[in-house]
N, CA, C, O and CB atoms as a CASP TS submission, in Angstrom:
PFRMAT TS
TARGET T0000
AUTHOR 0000-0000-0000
METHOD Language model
MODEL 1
PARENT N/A
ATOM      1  N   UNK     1       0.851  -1.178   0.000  1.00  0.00           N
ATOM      2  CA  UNK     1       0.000   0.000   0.000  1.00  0.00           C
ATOM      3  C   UNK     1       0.897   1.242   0.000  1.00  0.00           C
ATOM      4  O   UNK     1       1.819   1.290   0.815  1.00  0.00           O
ATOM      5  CB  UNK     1      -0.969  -0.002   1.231  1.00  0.00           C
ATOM      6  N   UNK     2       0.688   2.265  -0.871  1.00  0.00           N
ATOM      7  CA  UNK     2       1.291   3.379  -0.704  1.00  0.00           C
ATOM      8  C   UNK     2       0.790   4.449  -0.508  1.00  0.00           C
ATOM      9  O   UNK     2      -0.093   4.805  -1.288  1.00  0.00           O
ATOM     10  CB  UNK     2       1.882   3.551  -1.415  1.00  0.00           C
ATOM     11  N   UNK     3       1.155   5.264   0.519  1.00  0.00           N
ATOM     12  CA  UNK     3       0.767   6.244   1.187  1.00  0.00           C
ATOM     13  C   UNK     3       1.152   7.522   0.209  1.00  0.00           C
ATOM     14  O   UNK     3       2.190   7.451  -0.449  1.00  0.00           O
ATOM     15  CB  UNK     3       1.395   6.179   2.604  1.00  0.00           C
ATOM     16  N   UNK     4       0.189   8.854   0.108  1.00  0.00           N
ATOM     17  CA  UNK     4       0.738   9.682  -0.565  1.00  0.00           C
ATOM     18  C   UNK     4       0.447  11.204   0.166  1.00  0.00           C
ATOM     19  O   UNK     4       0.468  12.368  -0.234  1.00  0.00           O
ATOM     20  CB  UNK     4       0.257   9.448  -1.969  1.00  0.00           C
ATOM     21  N   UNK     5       0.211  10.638   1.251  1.00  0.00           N
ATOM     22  CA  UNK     5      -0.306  12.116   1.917  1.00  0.00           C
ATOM     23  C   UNK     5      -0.844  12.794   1.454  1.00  0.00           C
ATOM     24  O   UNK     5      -0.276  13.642   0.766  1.00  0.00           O
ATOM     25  CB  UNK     5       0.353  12.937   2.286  1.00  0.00           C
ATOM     26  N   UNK     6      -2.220  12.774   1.589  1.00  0.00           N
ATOM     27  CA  UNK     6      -3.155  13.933   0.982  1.00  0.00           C
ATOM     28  C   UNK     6      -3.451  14.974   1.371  1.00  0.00           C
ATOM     29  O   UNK     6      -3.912  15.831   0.618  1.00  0.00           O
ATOM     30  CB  UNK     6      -4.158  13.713   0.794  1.00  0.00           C
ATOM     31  N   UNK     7      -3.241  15.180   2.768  1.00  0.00           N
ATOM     32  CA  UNK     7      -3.128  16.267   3.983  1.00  0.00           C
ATOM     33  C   UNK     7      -2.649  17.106   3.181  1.00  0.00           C
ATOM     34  O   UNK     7      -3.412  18.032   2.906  1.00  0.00           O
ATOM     35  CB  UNK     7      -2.219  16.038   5.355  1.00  0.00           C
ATOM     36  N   UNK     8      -1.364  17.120   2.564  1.00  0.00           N
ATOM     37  CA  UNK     8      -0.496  17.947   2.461  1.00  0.00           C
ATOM     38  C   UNK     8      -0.320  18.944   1.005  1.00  0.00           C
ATOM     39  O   UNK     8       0.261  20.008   0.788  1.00  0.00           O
ATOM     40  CB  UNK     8       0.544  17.151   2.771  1.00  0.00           C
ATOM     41  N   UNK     9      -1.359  17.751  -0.070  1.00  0.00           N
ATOM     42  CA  UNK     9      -1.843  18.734  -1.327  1.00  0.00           C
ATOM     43  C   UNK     9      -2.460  19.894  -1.274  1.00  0.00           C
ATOM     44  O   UNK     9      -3.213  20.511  -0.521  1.00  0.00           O
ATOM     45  CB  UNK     9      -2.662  18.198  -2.095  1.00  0.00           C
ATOM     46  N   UNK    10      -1.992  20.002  -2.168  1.00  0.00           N
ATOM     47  CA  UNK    10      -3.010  21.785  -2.771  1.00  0.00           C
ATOM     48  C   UNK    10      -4.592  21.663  -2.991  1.00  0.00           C
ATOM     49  O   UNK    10      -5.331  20.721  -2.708  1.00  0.00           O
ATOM     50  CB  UNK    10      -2.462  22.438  -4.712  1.00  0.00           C
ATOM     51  N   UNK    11      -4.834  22.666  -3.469  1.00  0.00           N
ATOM     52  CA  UNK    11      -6.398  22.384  -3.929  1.00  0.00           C
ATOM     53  C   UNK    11      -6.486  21.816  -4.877  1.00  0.00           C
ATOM     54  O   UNK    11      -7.205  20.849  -5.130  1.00  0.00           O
ATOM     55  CB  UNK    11      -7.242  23.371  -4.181  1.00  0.00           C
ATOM     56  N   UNK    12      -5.456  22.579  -5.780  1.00  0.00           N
ATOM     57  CA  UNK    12      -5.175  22.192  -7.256  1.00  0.00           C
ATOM     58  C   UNK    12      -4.571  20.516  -7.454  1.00  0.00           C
ATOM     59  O   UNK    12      -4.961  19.710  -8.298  1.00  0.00           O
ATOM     60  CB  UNK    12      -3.944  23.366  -7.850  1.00  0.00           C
ATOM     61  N   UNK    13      -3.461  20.294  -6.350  1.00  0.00           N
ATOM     62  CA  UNK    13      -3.434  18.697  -6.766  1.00  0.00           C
ATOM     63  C   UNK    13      -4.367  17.864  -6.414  1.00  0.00           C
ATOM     64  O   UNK    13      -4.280  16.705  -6.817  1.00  0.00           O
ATOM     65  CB  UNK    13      -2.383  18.020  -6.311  1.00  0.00           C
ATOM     66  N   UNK    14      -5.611  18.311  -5.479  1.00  0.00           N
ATOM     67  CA  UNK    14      -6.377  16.917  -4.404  1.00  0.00           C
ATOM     68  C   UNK    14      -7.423  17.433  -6.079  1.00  0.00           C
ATOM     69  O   UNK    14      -8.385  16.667  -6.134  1.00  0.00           O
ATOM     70  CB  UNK    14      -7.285  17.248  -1.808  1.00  0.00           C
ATOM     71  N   UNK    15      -7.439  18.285  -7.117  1.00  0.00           N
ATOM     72  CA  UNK    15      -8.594  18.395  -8.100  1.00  0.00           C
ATOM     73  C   UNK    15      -7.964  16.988  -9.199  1.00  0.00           C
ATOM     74  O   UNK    15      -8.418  15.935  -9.648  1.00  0.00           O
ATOM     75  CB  UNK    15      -8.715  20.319  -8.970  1.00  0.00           C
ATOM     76  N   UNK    16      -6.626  17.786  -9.260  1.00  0.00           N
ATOM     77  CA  UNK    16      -5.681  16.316 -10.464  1.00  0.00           C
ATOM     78  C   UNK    16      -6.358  15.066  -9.489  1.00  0.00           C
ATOM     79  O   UNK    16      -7.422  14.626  -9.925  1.00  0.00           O
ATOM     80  CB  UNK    16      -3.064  16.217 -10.408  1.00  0.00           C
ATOM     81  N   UNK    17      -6.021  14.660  -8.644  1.00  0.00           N
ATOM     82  CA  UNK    17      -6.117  13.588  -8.069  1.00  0.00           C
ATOM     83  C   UNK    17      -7.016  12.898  -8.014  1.00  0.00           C
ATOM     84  O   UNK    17      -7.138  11.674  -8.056  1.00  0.00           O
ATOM     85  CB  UNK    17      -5.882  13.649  -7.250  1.00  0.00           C
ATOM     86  N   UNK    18      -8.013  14.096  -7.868  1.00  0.00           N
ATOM     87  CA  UNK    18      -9.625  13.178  -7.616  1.00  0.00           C
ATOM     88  C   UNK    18      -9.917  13.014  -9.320  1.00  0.00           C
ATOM     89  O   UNK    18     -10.368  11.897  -9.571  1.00  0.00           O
ATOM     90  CB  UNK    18     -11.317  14.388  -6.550  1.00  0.00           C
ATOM     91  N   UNK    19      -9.746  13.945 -10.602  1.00  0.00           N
ATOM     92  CA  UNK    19      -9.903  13.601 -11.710  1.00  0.00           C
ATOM     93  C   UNK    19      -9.234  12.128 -12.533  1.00  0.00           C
ATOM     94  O   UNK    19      -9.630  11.551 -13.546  1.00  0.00           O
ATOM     95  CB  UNK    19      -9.567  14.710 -12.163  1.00  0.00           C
ATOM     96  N   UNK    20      -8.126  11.850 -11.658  1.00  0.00           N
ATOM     97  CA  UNK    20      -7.278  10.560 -12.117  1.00  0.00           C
ATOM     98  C   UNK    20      -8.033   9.539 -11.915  1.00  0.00           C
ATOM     99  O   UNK    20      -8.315   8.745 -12.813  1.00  0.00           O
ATOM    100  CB  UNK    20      -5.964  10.276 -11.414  1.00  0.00           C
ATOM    101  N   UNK    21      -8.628   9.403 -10.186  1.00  0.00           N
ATOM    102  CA  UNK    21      -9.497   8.798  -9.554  1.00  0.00           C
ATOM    103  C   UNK    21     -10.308   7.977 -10.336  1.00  0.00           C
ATOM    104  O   UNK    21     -10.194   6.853 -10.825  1.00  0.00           O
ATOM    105  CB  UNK    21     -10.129   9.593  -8.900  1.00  0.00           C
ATOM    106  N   UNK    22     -11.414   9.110 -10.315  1.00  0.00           N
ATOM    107  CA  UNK    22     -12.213   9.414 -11.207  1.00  0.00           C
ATOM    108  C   UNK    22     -12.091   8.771 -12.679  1.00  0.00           C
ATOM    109  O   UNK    22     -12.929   7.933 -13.011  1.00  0.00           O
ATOM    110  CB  UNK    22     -12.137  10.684 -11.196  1.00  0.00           C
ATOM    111  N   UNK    23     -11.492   8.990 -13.198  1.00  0.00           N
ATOM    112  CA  UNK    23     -11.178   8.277 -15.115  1.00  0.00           C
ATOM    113  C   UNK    23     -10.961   6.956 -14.730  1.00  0.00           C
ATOM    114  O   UNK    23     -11.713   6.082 -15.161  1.00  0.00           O
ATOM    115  CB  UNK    23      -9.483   8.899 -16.260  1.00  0.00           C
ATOM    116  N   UNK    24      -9.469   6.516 -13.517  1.00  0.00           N
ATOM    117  CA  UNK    24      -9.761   5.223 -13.587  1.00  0.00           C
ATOM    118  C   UNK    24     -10.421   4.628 -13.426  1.00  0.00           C
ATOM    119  O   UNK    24     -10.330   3.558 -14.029  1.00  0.00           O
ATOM    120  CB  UNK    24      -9.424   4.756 -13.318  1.00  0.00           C
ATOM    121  N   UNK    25     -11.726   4.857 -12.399  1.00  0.00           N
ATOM    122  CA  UNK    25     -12.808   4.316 -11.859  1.00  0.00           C
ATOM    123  C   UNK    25     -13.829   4.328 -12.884  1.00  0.00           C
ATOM    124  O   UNK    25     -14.810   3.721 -12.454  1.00  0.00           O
ATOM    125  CB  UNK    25     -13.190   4.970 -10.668  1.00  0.00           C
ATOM    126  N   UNK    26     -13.985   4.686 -13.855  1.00  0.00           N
ATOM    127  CA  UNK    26     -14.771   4.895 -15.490  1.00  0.00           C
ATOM    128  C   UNK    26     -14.092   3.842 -16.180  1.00  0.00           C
ATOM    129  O   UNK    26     -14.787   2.925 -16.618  1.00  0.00           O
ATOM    130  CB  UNK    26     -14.497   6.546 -16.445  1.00  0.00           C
ATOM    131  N   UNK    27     -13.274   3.823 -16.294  1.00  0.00           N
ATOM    132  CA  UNK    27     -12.365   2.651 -16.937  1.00  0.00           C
ATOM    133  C   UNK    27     -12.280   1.284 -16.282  1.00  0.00           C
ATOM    134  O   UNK    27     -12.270   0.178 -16.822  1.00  0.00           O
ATOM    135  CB  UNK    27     -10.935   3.104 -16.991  1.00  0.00           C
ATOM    136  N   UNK    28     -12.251   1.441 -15.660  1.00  0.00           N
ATOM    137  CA  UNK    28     -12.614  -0.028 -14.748  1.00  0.00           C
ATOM    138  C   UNK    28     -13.919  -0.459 -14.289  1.00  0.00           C
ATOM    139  O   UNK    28     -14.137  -1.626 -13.964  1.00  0.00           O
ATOM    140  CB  UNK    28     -11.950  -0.033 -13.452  1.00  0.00           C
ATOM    141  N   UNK    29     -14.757   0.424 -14.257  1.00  0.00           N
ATOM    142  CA  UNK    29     -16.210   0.118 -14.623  1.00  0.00           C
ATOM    143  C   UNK    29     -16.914  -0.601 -15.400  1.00  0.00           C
ATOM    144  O   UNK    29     -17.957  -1.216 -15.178  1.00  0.00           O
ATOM    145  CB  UNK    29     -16.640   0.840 -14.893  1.00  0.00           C
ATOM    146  N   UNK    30     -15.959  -0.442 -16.834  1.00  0.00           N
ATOM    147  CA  UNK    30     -16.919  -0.690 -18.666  1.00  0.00           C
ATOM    148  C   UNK    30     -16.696  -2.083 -18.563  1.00  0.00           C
ATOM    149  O   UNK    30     -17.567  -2.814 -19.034  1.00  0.00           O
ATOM    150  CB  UNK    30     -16.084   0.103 -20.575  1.00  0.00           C
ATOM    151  N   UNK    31     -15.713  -2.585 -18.045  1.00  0.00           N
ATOM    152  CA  UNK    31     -15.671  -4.360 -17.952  1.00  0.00           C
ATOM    153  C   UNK    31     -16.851  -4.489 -17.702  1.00  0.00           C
ATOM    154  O   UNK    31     -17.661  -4.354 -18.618  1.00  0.00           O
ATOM    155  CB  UNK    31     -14.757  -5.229 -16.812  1.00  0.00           C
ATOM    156  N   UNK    32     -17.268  -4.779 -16.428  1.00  0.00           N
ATOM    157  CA  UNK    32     -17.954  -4.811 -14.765  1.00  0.00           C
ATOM    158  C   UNK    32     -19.502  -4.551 -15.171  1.00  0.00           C
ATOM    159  O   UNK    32     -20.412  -5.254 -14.733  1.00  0.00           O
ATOM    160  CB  UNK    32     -17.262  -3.309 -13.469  1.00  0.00           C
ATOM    161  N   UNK    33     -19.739  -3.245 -16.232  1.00  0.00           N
ATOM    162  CA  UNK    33     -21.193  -3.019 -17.061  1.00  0.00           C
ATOM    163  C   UNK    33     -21.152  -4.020 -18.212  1.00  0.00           C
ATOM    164  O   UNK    33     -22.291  -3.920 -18.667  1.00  0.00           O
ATOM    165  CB  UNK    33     -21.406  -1.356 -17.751  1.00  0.00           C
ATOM    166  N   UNK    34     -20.611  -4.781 -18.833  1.00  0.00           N
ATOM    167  CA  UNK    34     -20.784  -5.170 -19.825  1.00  0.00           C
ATOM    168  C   UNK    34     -20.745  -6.753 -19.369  1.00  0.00           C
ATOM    169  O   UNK    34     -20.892  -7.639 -20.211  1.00  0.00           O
ATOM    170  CB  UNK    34     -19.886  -4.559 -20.804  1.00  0.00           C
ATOM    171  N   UNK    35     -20.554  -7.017 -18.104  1.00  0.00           N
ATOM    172  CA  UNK    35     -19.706  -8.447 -18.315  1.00  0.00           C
ATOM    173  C   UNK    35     -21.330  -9.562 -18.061  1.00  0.00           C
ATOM    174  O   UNK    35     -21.316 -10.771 -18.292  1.00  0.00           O
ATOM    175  CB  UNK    35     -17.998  -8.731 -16.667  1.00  0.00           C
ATOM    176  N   UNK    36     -22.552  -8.818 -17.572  1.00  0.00           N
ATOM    177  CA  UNK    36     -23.666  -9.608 -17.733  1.00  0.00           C
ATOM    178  C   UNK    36     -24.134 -10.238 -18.776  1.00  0.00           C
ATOM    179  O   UNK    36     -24.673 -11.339 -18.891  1.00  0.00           O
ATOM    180  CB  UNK    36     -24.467  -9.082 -17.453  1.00  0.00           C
ATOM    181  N   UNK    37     -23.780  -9.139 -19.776  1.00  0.00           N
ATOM    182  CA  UNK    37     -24.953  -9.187 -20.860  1.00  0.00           C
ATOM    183  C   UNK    37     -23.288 -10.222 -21.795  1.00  0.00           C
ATOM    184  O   UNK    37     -23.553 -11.049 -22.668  1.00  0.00           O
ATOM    185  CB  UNK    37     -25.890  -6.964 -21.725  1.00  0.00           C
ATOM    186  N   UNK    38     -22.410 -10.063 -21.560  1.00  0.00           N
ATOM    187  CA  UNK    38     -21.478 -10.842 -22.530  1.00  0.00           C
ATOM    188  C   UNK    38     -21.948 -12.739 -21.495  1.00  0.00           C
ATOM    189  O   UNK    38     -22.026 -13.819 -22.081  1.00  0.00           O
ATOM    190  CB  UNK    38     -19.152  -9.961 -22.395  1.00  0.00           C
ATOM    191  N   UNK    39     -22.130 -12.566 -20.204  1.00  0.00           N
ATOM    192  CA  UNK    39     -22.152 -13.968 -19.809  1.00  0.00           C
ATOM    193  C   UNK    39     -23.684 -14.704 -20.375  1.00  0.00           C
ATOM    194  O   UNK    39     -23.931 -15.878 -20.647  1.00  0.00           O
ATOM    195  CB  UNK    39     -21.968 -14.007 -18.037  1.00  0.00           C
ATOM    196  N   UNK    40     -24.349 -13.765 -20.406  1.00  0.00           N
ATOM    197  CA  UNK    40     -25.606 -14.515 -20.986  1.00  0.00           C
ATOM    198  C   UNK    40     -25.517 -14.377 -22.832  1.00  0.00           C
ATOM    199  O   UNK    40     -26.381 -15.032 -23.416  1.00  0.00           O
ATOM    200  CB  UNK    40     -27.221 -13.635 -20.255  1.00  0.00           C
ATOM    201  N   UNK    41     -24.971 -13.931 -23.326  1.00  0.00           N
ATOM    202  CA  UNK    41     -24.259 -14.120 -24.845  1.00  0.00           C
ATOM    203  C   UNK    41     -23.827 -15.704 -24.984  1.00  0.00           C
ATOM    204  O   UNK    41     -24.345 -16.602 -25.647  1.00  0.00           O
ATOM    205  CB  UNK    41     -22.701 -13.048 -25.023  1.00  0.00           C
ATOM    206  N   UNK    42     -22.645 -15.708 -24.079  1.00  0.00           N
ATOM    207  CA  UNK    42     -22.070 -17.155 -23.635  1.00  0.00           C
ATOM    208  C   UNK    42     -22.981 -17.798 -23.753  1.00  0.00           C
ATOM    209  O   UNK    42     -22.902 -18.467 -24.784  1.00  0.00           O
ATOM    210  CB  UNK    42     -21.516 -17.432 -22.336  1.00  0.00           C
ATOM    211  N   UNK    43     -24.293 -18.042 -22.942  1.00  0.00           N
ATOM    212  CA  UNK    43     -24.626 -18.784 -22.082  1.00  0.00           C
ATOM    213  C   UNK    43     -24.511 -19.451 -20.836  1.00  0.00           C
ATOM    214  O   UNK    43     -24.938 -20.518 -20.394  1.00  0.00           O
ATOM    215  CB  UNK    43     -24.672 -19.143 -22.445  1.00  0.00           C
ATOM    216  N   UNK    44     -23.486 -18.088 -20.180  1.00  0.00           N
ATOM    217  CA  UNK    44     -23.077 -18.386 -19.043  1.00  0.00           C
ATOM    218  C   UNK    44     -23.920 -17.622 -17.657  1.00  0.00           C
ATOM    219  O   UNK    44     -23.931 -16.472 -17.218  1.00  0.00           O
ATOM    220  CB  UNK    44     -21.641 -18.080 -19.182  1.00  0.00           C
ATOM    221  N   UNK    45     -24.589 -18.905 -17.254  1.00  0.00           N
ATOM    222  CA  UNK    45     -25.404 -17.957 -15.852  1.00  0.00           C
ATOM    223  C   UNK    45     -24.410 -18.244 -14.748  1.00  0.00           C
ATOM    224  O   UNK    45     -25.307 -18.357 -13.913  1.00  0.00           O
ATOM    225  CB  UNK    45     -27.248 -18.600 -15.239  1.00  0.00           C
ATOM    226  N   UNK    46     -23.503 -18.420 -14.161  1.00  0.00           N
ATOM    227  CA  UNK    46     -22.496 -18.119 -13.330  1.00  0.00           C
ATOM    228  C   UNK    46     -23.217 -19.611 -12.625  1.00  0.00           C
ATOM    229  O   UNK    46     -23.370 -19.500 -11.408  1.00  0.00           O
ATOM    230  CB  UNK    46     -22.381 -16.378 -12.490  1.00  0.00           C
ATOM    231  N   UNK    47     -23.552 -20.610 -13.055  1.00  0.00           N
ATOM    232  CA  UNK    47     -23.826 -22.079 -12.484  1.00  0.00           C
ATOM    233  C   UNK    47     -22.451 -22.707 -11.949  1.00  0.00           C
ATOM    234  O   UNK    47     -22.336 -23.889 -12.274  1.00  0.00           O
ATOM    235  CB  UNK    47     -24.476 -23.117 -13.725  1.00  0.00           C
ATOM    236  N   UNK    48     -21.493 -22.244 -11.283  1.00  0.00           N
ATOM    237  CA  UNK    48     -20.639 -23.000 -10.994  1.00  0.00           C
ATOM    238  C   UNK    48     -20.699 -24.445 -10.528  1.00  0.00           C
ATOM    239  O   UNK    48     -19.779 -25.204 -10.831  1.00  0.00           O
ATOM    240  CB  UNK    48     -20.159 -22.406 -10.336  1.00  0.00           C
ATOM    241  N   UNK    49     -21.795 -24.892  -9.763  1.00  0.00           N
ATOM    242  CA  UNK    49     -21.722 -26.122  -9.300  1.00  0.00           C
ATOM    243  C   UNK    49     -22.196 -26.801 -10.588  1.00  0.00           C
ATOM    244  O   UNK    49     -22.081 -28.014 -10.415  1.00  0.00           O
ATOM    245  CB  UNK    49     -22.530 -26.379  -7.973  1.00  0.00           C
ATOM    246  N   UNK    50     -22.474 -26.647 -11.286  1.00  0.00           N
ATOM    247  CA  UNK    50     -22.776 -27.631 -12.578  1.00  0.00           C
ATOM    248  C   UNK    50     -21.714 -27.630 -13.340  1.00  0.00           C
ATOM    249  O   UNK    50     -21.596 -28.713 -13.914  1.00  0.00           O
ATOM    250  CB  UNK    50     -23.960 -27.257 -13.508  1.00  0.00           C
ATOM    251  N   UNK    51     -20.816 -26.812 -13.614  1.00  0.00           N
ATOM    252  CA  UNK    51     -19.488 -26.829 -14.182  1.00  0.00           C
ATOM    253  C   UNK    51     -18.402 -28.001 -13.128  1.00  0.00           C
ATOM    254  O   UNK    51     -17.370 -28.506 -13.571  1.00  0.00           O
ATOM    255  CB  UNK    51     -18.923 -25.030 -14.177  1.00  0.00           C
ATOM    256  N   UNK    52     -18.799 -28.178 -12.074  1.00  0.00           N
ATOM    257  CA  UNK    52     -17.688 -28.435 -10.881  1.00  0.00           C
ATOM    258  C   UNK    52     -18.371 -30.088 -11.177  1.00  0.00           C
ATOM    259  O   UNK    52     -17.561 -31.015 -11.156  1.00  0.00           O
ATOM    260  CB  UNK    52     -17.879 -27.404  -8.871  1.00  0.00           C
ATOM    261  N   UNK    53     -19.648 -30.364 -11.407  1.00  0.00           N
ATOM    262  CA  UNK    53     -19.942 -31.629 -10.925  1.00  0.00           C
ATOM    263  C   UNK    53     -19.754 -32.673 -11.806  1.00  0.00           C
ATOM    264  O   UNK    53     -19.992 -33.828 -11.455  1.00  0.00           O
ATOM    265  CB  UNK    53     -21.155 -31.686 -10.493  1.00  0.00           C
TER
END
């Protein structure tokens, strides 16, 4: 884990910061929205115990 002290930013860097945040958390989202509708494409309803048995 890395610590970056936020205490100690500006206004102006905690704005960069939260905008970085922010984009990555948009970007790592579009998987996460899409990944239902691609498992039932599959035909995958997340049945693990029928895959296992």
């Amino acid at each position: 884990m890395t610590s970056i002290g936020i205490e100690k930013l500006t206004d102006k860097e905690l704005f960069v910061l939260h905008e970085r945040c922010e984009c990555a958390a948009k970007k790592n989202q579009a998987p996460l929205d899409t990944a239902p509708a691609e498992r039932q494409r599959r035909g995958d309803h997340g049945d693990q115990a029928s895959r296992s048995a």
